[in-house]
C-alpha angles and dihedrals in degrees: 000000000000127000105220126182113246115181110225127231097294094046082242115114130026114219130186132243139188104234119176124240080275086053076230098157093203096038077061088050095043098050082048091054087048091040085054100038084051087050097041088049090046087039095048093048095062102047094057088051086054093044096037117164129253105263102219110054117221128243145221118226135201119195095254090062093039097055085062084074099052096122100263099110113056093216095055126086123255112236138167138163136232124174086005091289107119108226125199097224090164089121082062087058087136089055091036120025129098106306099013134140085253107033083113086081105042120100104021130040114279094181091147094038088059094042086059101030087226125139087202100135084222091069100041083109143111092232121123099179119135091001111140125231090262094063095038083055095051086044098058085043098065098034095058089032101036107026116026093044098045108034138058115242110235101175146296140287107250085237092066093053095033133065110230090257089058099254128125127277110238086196092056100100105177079201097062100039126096111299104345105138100182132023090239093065083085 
């Protein structure tokens, strides 16, 4: 390609364009399109191999799907929630598999039965209130040290997601819980 001084419309100023062997301005213009389409598309490759997606989505869960998962089918995952957060603790299926020492927690979220480490039916709930800070303490504990770091996330509990009326919860961010690491996994 050769640059070449045109004069615009007044004669004033020169000013220089790219013209191609057959000083054709738009065949310039055109070899320049198809220069930047071939960058963008070399561009735009690598950066989805750098920003690749998580492979598994994850769900949203109402009690009524989570209590499918509570360890009775052998086929089926084990899951329970703490926190709102649904683990696969089917690995632990000796802890919590039918008939084992911690069935009581599968398939629902048993946030205060962990913070108390109690099997009382009357804590497998998500319900905090009128725990005290100890308690709050042990339960975060063993969320971040058990749980997390054991156990693959699977999803969340509607009502963590959701506010009691069915609306959505402005708090809820998808970046800032457990193991999201982009905003579309939701």
């Amino acid at each position: 390609m050769q640059h070449q001084q045109i004069r615009d419309r007044e004669g004033d100023e020169g000013v220089s364009v790219l013209k191609s062997p057959n000083n054709s301005p738009t065949m310039a213009t055109a070899q320049l399109c198809v220069f930047f389409i071939v960058f963008s598309a070399t561009l735009a490759t690598d950066v989805k191999l750098k920003f690749k997606p998580a492979t598994t989505p994850v769900r949203l869960f109402t009690e009524e799907e989570l209590k499918r998962y509570d360890g009775s089918e052998e086929a089926q995952p084990i899951y329970m929630a703490v926190k709102g957060v649904v683990f696969d603790v089917t690995k632990g299926k000796e802890f919590y598999g039918k008939g084992a020492p911690y069935n009581a927690l599968v398939g629902k979220d048993s946030t205060r039965a962990v913070a108390k480490m109690s099997l009382d039916p009357a804590d497998l709930t998500s319900d905090t209130t009128g725990l005290t800070e100890e308690q709050l303490k042990s339960l975060d504990s063993v969320f971040e040290g058990t749980y997390k770091a054991k156990y693959p996330i699977v999803g969340y509990t509607a009502s963590r997601i959701l506010n009691d009326d069915g609306s959505p919860n402005e708090n809820f961010k998808p970046e800032d819980q457990p193991h999201f690491q982009i905003k579309d996994e939701f």
